[in-house]
C-alpha positions as CSV (number, residue, x, y, z in Angstrom):
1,X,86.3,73.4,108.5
2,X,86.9,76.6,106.4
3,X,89.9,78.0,108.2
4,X,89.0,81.4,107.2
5,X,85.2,81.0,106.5
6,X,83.9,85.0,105.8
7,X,87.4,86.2,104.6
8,X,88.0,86.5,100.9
9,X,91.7,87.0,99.2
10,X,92.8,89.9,97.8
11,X,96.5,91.5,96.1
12,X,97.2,94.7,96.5
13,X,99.3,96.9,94.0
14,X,101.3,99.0,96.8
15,X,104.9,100.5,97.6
16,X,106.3,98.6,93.9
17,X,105.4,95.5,94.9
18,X,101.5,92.8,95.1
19,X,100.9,92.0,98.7
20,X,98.8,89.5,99.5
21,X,96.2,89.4,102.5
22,X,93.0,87.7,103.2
23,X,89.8,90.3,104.2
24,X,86.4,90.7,105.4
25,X,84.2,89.5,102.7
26,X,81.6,91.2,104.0
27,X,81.8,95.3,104.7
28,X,83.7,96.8,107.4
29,X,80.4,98.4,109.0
30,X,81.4,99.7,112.1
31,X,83.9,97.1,113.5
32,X,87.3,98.7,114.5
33,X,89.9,97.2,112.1
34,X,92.7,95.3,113.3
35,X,96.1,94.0,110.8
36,X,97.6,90.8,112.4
37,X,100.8,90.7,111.0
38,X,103.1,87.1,110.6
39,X,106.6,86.3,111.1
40,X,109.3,84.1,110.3
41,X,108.7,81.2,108.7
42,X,105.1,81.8,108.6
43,X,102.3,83.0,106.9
44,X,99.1,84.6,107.4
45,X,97.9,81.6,108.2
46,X,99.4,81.8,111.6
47,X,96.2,83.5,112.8
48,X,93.7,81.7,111.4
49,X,92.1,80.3,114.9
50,X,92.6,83.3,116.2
51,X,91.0,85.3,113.7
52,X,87.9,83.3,113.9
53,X,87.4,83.9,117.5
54,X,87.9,87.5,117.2
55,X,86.2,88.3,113.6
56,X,83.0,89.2,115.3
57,X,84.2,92.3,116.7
58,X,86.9,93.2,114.6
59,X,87.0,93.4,110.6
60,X,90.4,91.4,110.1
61,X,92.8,92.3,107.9
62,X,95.9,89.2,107.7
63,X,98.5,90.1,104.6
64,X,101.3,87.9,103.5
65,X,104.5,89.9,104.6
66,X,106.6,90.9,101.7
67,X,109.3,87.8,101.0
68,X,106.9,85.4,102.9
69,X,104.0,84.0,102.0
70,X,101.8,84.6,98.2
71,X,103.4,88.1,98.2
72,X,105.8,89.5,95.8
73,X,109.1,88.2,96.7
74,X,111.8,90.2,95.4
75,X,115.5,90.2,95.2
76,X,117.3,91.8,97.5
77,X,119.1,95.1,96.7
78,X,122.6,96.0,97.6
79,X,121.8,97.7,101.2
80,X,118.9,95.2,101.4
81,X,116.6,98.4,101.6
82,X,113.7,96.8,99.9
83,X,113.8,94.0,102.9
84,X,113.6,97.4,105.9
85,X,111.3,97.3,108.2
86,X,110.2,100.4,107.2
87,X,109.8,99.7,103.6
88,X,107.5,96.8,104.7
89,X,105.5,98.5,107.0
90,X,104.9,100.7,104.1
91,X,103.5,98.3,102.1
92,X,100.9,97.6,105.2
93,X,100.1,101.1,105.5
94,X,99.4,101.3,101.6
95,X,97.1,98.3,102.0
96,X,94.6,99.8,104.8
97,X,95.1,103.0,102.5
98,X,93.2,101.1,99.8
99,X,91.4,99.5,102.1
100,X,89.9,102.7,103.8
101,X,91.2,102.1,107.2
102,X,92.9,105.1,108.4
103,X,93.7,104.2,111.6
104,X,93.6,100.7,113.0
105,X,94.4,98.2,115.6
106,X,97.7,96.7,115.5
107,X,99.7,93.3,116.6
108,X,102.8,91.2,114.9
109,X,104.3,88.1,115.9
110,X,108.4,87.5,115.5
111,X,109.2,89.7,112.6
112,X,105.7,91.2,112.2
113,X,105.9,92.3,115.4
114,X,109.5,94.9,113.9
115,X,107.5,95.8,111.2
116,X,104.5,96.3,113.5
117,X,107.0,98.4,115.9
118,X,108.7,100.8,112.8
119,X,104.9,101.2,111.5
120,X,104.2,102.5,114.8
121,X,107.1,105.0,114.5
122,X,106.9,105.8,111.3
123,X,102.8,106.4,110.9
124,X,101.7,107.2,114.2
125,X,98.4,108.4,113.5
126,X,97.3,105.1,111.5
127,X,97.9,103.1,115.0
128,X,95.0,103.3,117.5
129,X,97.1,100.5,119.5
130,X,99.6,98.2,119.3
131,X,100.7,94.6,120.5
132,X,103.9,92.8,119.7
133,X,104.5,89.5,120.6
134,X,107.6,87.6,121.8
135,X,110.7,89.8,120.4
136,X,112.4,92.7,122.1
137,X,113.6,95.6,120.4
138,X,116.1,94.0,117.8
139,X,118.4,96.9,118.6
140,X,118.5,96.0,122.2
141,X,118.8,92.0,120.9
142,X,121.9,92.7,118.5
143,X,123.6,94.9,121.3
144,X,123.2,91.9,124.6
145,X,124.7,89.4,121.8
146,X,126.1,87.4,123.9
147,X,127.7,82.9,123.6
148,X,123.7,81.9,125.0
149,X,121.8,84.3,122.3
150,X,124.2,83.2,119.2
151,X,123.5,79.6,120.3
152,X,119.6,80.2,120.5
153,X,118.9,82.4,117.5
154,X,121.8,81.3,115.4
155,X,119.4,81.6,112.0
156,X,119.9,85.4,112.8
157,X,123.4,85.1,112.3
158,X,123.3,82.8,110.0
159,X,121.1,84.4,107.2
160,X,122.9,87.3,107.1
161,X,125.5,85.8,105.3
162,X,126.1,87.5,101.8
163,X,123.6,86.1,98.7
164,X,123.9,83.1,98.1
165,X,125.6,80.9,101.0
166,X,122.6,80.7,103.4
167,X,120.5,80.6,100.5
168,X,121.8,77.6,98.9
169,X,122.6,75.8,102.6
170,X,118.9,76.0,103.3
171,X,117.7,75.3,99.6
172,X,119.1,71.7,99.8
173,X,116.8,70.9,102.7
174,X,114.2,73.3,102.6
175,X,111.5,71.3,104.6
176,X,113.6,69.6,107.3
177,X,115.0,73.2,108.2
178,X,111.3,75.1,108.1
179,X,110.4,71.7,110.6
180,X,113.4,72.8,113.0
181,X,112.7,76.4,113.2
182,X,108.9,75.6,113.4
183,X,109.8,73.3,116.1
184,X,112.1,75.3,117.9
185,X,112.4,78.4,120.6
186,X,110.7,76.5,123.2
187,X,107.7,74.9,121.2
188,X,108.9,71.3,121.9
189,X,108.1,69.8,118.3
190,X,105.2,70.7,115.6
191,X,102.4,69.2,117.5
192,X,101.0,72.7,118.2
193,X,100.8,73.3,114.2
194,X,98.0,71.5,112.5
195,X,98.1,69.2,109.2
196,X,96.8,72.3,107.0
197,X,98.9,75.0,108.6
198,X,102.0,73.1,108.0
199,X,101.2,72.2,104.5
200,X,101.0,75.7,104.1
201,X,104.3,76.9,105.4
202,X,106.0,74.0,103.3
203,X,104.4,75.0,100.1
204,X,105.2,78.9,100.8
205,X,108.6,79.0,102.8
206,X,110.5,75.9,100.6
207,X,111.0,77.9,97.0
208,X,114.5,79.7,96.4
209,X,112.3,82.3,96.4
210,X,110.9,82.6,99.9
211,X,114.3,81.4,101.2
212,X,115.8,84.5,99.6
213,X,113.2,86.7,100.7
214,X,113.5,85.7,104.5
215,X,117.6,86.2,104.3
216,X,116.7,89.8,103.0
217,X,114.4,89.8,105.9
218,X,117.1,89.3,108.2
219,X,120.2,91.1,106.2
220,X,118.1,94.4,106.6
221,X,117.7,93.7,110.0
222,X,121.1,93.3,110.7
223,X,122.1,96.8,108.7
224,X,119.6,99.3,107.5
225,X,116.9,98.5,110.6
226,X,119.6,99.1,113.0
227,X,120.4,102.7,110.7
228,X,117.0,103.5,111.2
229,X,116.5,102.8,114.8
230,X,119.8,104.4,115.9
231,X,118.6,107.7,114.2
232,X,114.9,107.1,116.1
233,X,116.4,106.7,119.2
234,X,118.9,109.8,118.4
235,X,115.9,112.1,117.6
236,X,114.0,111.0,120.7
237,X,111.3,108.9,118.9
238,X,109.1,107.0,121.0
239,X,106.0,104.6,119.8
240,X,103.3,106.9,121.2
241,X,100.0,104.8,121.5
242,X,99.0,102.4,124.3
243,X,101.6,99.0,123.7
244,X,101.0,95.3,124.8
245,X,103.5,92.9,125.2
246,X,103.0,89.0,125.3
247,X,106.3,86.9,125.3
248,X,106.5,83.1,126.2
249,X,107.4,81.4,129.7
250,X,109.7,78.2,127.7
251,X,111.0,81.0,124.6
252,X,114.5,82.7,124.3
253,X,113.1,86.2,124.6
254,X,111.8,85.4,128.3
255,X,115.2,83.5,129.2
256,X,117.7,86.2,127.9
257,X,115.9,89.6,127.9
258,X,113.3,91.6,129.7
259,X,110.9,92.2,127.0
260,X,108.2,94.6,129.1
261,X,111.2,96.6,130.4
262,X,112.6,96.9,126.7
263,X,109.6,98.0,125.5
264,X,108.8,100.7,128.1
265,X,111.8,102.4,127.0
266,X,110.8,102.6,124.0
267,X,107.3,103.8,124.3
268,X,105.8,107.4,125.3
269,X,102.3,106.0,126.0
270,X,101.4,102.8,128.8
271,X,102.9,99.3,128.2
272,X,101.3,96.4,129.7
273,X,102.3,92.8,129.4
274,X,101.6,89.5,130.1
275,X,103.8,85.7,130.5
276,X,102.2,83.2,128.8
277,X,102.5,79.4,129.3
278,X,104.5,78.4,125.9
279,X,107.0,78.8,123.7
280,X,107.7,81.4,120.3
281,X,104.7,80.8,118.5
282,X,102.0,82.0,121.2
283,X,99.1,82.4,118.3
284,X,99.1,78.7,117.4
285,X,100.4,77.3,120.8
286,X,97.5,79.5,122.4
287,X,95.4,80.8,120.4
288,X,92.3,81.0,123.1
289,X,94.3,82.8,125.1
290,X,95.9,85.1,122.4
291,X,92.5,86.0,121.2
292,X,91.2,86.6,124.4
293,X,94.7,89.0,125.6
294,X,93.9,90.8,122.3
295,X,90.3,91.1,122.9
296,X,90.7,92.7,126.4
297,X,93.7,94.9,125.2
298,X,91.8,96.4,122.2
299,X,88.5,96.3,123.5
């Protein structure tokens, strides 16, 4: 089977950097467009089942993340600014630029689901709708810290470190570290990840490259994203289009937090939301039913 059979690869010059994404081979015709947007320590390729089940009604944009993925990968400047959220939902914006998609559907998994969050801030009028999936604000996440959340999501603490400690930590073991966090947050193993999908998050995530790009990821977070939404929340700023949330029954967002309440403070427009039956990685886990909560959201 050809994972993403009527999709063709592209790079895109944009924001100083080549993104990568996979696109409608064919033209965009009159299908809404919709970016699905990765997280950490994935890929595009995290939507690949969904995409097929949804590529009939939408024209599917999937990029590579900057630091992740077959996109540039750069070193991280001193404030990590390059790594922001809202640098990286830049480069998104630049790609349905080029693409000719001024305004779009929206959705992001883990740290897609930031980027998709500041994109929403930052370029309201590119974002017809927008769902995020399993994360609360990260504002909100850094300020309940707490013994249970540093325990669970230790890797946020952890790759925040200065260049190069968590860097070189992870390097030694690049694979058996992607397999734990791949396996982790409720998913209960790498059973839910097929033999191609894996293959592709080894080749992608285990170069000093990647590793560095995903502590930048993560360094930003913990300083110039927080800059950024402090001032948002100071000036009132509120995601303004309709917002769906989908979290997971067995992950750490459902146990410590209370995503849909989170979010509804943070949005002007209606928030809706829905418990599904898994763990981080609701795409993969449950991609049937992802598609088909996207479907009825965006339709």
């Amino acid at each position: 089977m050809n994972w993403f059979e009527g999709f063709e690869t592209r790079r895109f010059e944009v924001n100083g950097v080549q993104i990568q994404a996979r696109v409608p081979a064919a033209p965009r015709g009159g299908k809404p467009a919709l970016l699905l947007v990765h997280g950490f320590p994935q890929t595009h390729a995290l939507w690949q089942r969904v995409a097929q089940q949804l590529k009939n009604d939408y024209w599917i944009v999937l990029p590579d993340l900057r630091g992740y993925g077959d996109s540039a990968q750069p070193a991280g400047l001193p404030d990590h600014g390059n790594y922001s959220k809202r640098t990286m939902a830049q480069d998104l914006v630049d790609v349905m630029d080029q693409l000719g998609c001024s305004s779009f559907y929206l959705c992001g998994h883990d740290r897609g689901g930031r980027v998709a969050a500041r994109l929403a801030l930052d370029h309201a009028e590119k974002v017809a709708k927008l769902c995020v999936i399993d994360i609360a604000p990260t504002l909100d996440m850094y300020a309940a810290t707490d013994m249970a959340f540093a325990r669970a999501y230790y890797h946020w603490f952890h790759l925040i470190q200065p260049w190069p400690l968590p860097e070189r930590m992870i390097g030694a073991d690049a694979r058996t570290y992607l397999h734990a966090k791949l396996g982790g947050w409720g998913s209960a193993g790498l059973g839910y990840i097929e033999p191609q999908a894996l293959a592709e998050y080894e080749r992608c995530f285990c170069t000093p490259e990647a590793i560095h790009g995903a502590c930048e990821d993560y360094r930003a977070s913990a300083g110039i994203d927080l800059e950024h939404d402090r001032a948002s929340r100071a000036h009132g700023e509120k995601i303004a289009c309709d917002t769906l949330v989908l979290w997971g029954e067995r992950g750490v967002v459902n146990k410590l937090f209370k995503p849909l309440e989170l979010w509804q403070a943070q949005c002007s427009a209606t928030v809706s939301g829905q418990l599904l039956p898994a763990g981080h990685f609701i795409p993969e886990e449950l991609p049937a039913e992802t598609a088909s909560a996207l479907q009825a959201f965006f339709s």
